[in-house]
N, C-alpha and C positions, 0 to 999 in steps of 0.2 A: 405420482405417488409410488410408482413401483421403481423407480430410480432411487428415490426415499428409503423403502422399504431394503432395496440389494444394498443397498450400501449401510443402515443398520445392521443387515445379517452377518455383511462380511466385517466390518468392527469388531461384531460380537465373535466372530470367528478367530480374530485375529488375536484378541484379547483373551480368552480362555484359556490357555494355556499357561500363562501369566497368572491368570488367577486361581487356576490348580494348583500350581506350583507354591502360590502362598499360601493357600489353605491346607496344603500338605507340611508345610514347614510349621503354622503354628500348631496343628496336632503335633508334628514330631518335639516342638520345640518346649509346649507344655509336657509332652510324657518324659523329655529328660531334663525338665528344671522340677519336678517335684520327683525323679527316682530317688528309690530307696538308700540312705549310703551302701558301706560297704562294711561297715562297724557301727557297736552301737546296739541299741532296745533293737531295734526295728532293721535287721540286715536284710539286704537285696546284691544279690551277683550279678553282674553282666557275663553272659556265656554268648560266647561266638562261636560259630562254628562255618566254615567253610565248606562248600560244598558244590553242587552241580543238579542244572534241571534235565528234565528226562532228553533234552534236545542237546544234553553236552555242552551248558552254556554257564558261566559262573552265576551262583547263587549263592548269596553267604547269605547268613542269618543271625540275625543277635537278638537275643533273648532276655530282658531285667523288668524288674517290677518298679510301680510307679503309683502314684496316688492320683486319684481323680478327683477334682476341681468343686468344692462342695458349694452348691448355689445358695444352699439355706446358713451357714456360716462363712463370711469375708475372710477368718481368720485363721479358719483350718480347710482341714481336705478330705474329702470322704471316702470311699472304698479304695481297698488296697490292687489294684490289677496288675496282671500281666502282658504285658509288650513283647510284641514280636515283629520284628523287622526285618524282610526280606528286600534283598536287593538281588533283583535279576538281569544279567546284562545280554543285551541283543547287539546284533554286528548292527552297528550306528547309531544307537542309544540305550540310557540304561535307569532303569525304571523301578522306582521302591517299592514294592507295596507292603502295606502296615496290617496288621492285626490285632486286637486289645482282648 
């Protein structure tokens, strides 16, 4: 059983990473298939801004508004939010992290 059990964990170990990675992509991937245009009733800007973390390491950041995903209508989208997208890079990988 406990041969059983190590080799469940390490699966699951080995496979998480994989599935973060896809569950970060379809947040990011719904918050830029419903942003805001850029003309129009309803304008939204994409602002970037380049910049750096307190350790001296590149950090940019992009900034646009986006519609969330309205459960009770298929056909529309319901509140209007804001996105924020940080991407922090460390010596040997580099890591997004999202805000709404």
């Amino acid at each position: 059983m406990k041969i059983a059990f190590d080799a469940t964990s390490g699966a699951t170990a080995a496979v998480e990473p994989t599935r973060t990675a896809d569950l970060t992509m379809q947040f990011l991937g719904g918050d830029l298939q419903n942003a805001l245009q850029t003309s129009g009733a309803l304008v939204g800007t994409f602002e970037g801004t380049q910049g750096t973390d307190d350790r001296g390491h590149e950090a940019d950041d992009l900034i646009f508004f986006s519609t969330a995903d309205s459960p009770q209508h298929v056909d529309a989208n319901g509140e209007v939010k804001q996105v924020e997208l940080t991407m922090v890079e460390t010596p040997g990988e580099i890591t997004c992290l999202s805000g709404g």
